[in-house]
N, C-alpha and C positions, 0 to 999 in steps of 0.2 A: 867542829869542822870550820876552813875559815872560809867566810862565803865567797870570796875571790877565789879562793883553788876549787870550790863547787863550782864557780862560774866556769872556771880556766875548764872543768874534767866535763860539764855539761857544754860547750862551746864545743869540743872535739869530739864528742858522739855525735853532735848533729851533724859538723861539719863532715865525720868523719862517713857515716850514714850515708846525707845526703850524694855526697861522692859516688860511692862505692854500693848502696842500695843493701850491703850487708852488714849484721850486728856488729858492734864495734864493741871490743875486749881489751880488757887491761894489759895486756900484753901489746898488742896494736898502739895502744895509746901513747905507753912507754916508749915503745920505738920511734916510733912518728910525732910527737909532739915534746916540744922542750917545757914540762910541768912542774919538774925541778923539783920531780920525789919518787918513789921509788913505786916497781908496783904491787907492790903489799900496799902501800898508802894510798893507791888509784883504785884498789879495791877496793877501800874501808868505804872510801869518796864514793865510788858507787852504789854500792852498799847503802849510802843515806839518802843520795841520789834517789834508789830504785822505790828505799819506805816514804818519802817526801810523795813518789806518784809521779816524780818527772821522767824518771826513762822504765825501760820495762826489761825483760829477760822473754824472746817467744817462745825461747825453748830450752830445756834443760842443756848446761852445757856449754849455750848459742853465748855470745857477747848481748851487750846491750842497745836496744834503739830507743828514742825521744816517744814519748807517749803528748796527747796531746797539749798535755799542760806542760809537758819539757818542752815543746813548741811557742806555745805563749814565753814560757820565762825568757826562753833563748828571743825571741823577738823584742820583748819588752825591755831588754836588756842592750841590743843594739845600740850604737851611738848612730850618727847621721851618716850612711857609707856616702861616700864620693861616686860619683859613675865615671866609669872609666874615660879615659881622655878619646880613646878608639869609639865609645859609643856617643858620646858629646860631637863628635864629626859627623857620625852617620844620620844623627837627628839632624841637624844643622842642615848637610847635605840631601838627604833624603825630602825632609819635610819642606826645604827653602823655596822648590818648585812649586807648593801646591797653590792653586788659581783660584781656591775660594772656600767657607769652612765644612762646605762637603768633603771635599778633596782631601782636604788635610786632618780630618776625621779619621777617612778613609786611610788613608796614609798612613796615623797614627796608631792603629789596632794593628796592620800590617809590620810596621817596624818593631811594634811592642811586643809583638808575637816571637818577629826573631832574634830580638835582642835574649827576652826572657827564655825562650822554648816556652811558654807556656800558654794556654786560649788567651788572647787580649781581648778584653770588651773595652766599648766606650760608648758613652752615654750620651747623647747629644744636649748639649744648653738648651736651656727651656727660653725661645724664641720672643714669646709673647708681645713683649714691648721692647724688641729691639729697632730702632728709627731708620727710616729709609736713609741713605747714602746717596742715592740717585736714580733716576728711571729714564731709560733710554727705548724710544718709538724708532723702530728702523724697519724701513719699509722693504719685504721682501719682492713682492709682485707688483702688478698692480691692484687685484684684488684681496693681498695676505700685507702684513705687518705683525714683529719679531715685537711684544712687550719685553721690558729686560729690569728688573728690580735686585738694590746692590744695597743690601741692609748694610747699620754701620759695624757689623760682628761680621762683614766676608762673607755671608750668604746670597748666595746668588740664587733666583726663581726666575723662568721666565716661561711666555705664553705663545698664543698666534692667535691672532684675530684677523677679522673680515675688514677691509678698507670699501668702499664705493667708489669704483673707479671713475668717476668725478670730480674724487680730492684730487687737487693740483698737488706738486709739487712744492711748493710755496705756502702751500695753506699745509702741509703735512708737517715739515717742518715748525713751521708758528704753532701748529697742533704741541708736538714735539717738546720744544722750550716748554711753552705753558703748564704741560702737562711734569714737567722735570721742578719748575721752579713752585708749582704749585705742592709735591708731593714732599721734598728735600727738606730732614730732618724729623720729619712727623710720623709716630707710632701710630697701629694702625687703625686705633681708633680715632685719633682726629687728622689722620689719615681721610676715612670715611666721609667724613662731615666735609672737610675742605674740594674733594672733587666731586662730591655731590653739586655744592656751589658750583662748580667748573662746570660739568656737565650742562646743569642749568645756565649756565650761559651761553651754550651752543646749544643750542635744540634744534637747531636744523642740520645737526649732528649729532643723530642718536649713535651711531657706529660708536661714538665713545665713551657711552656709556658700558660697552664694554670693554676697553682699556681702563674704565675707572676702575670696574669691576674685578679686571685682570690683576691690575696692582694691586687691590685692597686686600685680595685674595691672596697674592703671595709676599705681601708683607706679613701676612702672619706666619703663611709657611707650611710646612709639612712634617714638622723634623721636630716638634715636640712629645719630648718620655717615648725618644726612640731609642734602640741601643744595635751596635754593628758589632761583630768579632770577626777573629781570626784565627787563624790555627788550633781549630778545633782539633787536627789530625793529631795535633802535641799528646793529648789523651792517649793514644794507643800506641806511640812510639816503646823501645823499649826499655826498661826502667823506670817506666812511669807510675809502678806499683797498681795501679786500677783494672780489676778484672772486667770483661765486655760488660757484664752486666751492670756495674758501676758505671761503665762508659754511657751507654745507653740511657741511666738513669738522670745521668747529669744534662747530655746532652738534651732531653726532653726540660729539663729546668730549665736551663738557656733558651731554647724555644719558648719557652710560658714566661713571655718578656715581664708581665707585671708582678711576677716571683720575684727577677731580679732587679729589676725598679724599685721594689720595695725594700730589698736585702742593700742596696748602693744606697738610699733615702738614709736609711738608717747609719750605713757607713761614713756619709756626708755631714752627718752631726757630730762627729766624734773628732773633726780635724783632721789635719796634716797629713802623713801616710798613716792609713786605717789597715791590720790585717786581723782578719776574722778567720780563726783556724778550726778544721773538723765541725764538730756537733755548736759552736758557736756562730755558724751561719743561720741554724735557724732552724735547718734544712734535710729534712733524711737524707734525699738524692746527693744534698754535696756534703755529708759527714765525712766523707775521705779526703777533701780537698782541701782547701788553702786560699784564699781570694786578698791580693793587695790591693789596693786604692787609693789614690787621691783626685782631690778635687781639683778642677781648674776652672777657667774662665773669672765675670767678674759678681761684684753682689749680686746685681741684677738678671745676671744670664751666667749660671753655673752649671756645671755636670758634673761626673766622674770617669775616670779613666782606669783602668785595674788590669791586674792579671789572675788568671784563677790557674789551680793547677795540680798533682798531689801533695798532699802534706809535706812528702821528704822532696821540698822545693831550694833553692839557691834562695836564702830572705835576704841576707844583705844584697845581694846585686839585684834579685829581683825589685825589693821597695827604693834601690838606687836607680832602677831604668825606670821605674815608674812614674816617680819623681822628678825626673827630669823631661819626661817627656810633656806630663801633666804641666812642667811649668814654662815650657813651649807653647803647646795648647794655651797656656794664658795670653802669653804674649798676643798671638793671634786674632783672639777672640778681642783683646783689650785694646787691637790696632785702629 
């Protein structure tokens, strides 16, 4: 059999499947796809297909669908798809607004949800040692003051503290500067050390020591080995092939984040677009599914971005939206 017309006759059951959610048959095939042989010859092709293990037969009679290693071949076999020029605007346009790398996290599992129909997750960068940008004291009362911390990855934290309504104007300000010029550029541990110094030089201003406090605290952040979705509801739409109790099952994975921190961990070593399909997740609960992936951001501060979904998923658009989003997400992060 020549492996190119195995490709061409495994390529049109998936595709053919994925479409239409029913067995796809040699007669179907003929019709619908220019194969450029006859279907006695789409049969024999299946026929090798079916002993290889890549598609299956569910029922006597029934056409054939992709088992899960006709899933892998048909992926592995992919070239790089392009993402559509209509979905390349809506990242652009969609994500261009967002005000900081919460925002456009948030943003990003949201758009990846409806680009793909499928749950978007996204991992957020591991924060650790990313360096302050800047810190801004902005006095709201006389007794409140707004801390504001603008890490150099677009993360924004901020706090409230107690002023002594004694600080002048003038003195809150100088406070202010000192407190920006002293934190700017510095990770947070010698973050720590350098306003400790600060502090110590105002001790007849203890008030800030907790603005030191404040800042040290949210340079590190909150938003480490967390992960957000979306469109969870994609699971029960119809077509989706997943019975409730599948649904149910999976969704409780999603919830027990350090399941999927460790199933994306593992995704993130393998490079480029990762997809891990059925019983190669790991995972009983997601044996029916399908999870794409790639990575973004930079050496230092990376994650993952994915869609999970059923097996009979769109792979070329899906790991084409994924991809392009993920490398949005770079940009961002790498600004």
């Amino acid at each position: 059999m020549s492996e190119r017309r195995r490709e061409s006759v495994l390529r049109a059951i998936v595709e053919g499947y994925v479409s239409t959610s029913e067995p796809v048959g040699s007669k179907a095939l003929a019709q619908h796809h220019d194969l450029g042989v006859s279907p006695a010859t789409i049969r024999n092709e299946m026929a090798a297909l079916e002993q290889e293990g890549l598609i299956a037969q569910p029922h006597t009679s029934a056409g054939r669908i992709p088992t899960d290693k006709g899933y892998r071949y048909f992926v592995d076999m992919l070239a790089a798809t392009a993402v559509q020029d209509s979905h390349k605007r809506a990242i652009s346009t969609f994500l261009s607004d967002a005000v900081d790398l919460n925002d456009v996290v948030e943003r990003s599992v949201r758009l990846l949800s409806q680009l793909t129909r499928q749950v978007a997750v996204a991992q957020y960068p591991s924060l650790r040692e990313s360096p302050v940008r800047r810190v801004e004291l902005v006095r709201m009362t006389s007794d409140r003051a707004l801390v504001v911390v603008v890490s150099a990855d677009a993360r924004v934290e901020q706090a409230t503290i107690g002023v002594p309504g004694a600080v002048t104007e003038e003195e809150f300000e100088r406070f202010a500067r000192e407190l920006n010029e002293a934190a700017s550029g510095l990770t947070p541990e010698a973050l720590d050390k350098a306003l400790s110094g600060w502090t110590q030089r105002h001790t007849t201003q203890p008030w800030l020591r907790d603005v030191a406090s404040s800042v040290v605290s949210a340079s590190r952040g909150g938003t480490i080995e967390r992960v957000v979705f979306s469109g969870t509801g994609n699971l029960t739409r119809q077509g989706s092939d997943l019975k409730a109790d599948a649904v149910t099952s999976i969704l409780d994975a999603l919830e027990e984040q350090v399941v999927l921190l460790r199933l994306l961990h593992e995704m993130a070593s393998e490079g480029g677009v990762s997809v891990r399909i059925g019983r190669e997740t790991g995972q009983a609960a997601l044996a029916g599914t399908a999870i794409v992936a790639a990575g973004y951001g930079t050496v230092t501060s990376s994650a993952l971005l994915g869609a999970l979904g059923p097996m009979r998923m769109d792979y070329p658009g899906t790991m084409a939206a994924v991809r392009a989003v993920a490398r949005y997400l770079s940009k961002v992060v790498e600004t």
